[in-house]
C-alpha positions in Angstrom: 106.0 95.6 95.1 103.6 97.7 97.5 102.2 99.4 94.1 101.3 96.1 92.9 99.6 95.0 95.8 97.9 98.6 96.4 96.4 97.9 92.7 95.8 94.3 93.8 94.0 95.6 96.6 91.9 97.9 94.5 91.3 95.3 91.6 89.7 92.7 94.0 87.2 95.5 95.8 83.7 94.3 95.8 81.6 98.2 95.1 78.2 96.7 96.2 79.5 95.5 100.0 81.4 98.8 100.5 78.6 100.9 99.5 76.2 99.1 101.5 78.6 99.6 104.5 79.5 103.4 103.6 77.5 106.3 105.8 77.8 108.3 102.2 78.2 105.8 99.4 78.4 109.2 96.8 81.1 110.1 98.4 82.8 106.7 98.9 82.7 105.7 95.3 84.1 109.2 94.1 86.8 108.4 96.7 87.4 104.7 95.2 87.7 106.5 91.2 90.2 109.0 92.7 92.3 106.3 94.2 92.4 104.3 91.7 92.8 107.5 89.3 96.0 107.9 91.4 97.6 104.3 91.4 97.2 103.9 87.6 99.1 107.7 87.4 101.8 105.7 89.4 101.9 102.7 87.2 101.8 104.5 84.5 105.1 106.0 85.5 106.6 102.9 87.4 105.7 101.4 83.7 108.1 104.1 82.3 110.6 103.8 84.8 110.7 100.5 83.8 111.3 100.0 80.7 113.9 102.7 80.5 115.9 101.0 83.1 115.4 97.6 80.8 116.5 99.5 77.9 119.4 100.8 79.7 120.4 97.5 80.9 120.3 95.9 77.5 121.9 98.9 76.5 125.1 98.4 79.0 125.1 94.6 78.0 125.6 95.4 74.7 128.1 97.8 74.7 129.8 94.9 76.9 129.7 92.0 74.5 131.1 95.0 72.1 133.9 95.5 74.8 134.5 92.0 74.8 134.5 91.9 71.0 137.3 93.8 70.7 139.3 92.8 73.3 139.2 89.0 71.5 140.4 90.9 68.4 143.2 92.2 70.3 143.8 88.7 71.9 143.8 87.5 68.5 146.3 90.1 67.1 148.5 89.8 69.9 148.8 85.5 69.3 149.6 86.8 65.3 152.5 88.8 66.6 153.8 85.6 69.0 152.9 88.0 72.4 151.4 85.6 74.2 151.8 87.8 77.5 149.4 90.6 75.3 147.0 88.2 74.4 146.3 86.6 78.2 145.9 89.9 79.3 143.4 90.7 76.7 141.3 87.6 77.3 141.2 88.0 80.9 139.4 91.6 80.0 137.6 89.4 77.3 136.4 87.3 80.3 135.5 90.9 82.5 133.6 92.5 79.9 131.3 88.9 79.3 130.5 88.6 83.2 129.7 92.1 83.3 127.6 91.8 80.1 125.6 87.9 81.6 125.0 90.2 84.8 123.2 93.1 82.8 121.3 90.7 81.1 120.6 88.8 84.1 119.5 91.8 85.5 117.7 93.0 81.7 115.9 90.2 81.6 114.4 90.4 85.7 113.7 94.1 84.4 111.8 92.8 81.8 109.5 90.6 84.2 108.8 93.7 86.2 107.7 95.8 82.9 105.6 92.9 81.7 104.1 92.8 85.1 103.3 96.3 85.9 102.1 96.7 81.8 99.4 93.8 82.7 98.7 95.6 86.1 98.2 98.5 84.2 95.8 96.9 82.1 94.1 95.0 84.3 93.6 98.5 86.5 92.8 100.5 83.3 89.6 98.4 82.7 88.9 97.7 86.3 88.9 102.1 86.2 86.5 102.0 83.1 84.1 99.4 84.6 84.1 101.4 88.2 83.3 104.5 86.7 80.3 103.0 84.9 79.1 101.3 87.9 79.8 104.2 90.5 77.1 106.2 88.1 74.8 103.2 88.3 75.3 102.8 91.7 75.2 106.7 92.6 71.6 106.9 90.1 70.8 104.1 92.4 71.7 105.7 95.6 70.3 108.8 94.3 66.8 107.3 93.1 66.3 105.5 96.4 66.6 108.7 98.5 63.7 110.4 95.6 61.8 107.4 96.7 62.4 107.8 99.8 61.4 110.9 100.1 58.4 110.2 98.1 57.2 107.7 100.0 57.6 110.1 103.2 55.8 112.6 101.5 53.0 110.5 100.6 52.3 109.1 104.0 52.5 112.8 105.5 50.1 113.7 103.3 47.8 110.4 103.9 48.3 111.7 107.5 47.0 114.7 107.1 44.1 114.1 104.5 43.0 111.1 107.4 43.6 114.1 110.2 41.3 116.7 107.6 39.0 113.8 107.1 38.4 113.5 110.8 38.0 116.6 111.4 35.3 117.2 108.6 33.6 114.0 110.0 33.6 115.8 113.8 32.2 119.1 112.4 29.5 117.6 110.4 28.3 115.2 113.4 28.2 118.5 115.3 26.5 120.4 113.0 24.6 117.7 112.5 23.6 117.2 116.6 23.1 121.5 116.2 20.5 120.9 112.9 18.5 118.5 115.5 18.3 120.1 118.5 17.0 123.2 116.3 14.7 121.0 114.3 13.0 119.5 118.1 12.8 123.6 118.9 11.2 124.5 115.9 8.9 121.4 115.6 5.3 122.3 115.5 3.5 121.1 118.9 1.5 118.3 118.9 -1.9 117.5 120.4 0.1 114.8 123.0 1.9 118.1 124.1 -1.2 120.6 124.6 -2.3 117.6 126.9 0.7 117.6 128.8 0.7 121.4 129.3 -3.0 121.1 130.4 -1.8 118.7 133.0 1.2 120.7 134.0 -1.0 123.5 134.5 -3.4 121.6 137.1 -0.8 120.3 139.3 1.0 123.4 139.7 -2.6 125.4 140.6 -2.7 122.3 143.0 0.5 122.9 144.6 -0.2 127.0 144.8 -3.9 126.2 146.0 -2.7 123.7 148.7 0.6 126.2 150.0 -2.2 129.7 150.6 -4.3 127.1 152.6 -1.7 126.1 154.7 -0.8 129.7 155.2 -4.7 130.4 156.3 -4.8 127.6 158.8 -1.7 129.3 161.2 
């Protein structure tokens, strides 16, 4: 029966490889619980279906070995009464009515199969259902956790980013600051006695240099 192997189909599906294969595994395992929600509604009823028709075959057997019954009873009246003709015509419905009822209980006993089959499939698919369901909310936690982590683990490195970026930053203003406090410091220092020197000697060469230009100017 395509039922059967439908429910085959779902009873031998591995969650793990079809979530790691499925762009939304959430979604994919909700999908797998509604299918599977669906094909045990349908064996549920095929189960019903069923057995009825069991019951009615066993039912239309019976009332055929009853049909038979009777017509040996008549057989046997009609030998008591010598009418022989009576009696072969009531066997021969003897013999109709016990075909008919080996065929209904030929046909009984495949239905019977089938029921016993689909009740197992229906077991076998009931727990399957139960043991999905628990794993699809493992597996959806799972799923779920990884994308917190995920996003934790984004979240932290933005923010080592940035702290790194601010760090820098800090580290280039106070090596500026610091250049600033030093070139202020060499402005502000007192000056030393090596310095008047140098400003004595300054002073001489450029009286030099003016003395040596006006007596150029009085030779022309």
């Amino acid at each position: 029966m395509a039922l059967l192997e439908r429910v085959s189909t779902l009873l031998r599906a591995n969650l793990n490889d079809l979530v790691e294969k499925a762009e939304d595994p959430e979604r994919m395992l909700k999908q797998i619980v509604l299918d599977m929600e669906n094909q045990l509604l349908q064996v549920k009823t095929q189960v019903a279906i069923a057995i009825a028709d069991q019951h009615l075959l066993e039912k239309k057997r019976a009332e055929q070995e009853q049909h038979a019954t009777e017509w040996r009873r008549k057989a046997e009246l009609a030998v008591d009464k010598g009418r022989d003709d009576l009696a072969r015509a009531a066997l021969e419905r003897v013999l109709s009515h016990e075909q008919l009822a080996a065929g209904f209980a030929a046909q009984a006993e495949d239905q019977k199969v089938e029921a016993d089959n689909l009740r197992q499939a229906l077991r076998k698919l009931e727990q399957k259902l139960s043991e999905t369901r628990a794993h699809c909310e493992m597996l959806v936690a799972e799923h779920r956790r990884a994308k917190i982590v995920g996003r934790a683990t984004n979240a932290r490195q933005l923010v080592g980013a940035n702290q790194e970026n601010a760090l820098n930053r800090m580290k280039s203003k106070v090596r500026v600051k610091a250049a600033e406090n030093a070139a202020a410091n060499e402005l502000l220092a007192p000056e030393t006695l090596e310095d008047r020197f140098h400003a004595l000697e300054s002073e001489d060469r450029v009286e030099a240099l003016l003395n040596e230009i006006k007596n150029r100017q009085a030779a022309q």
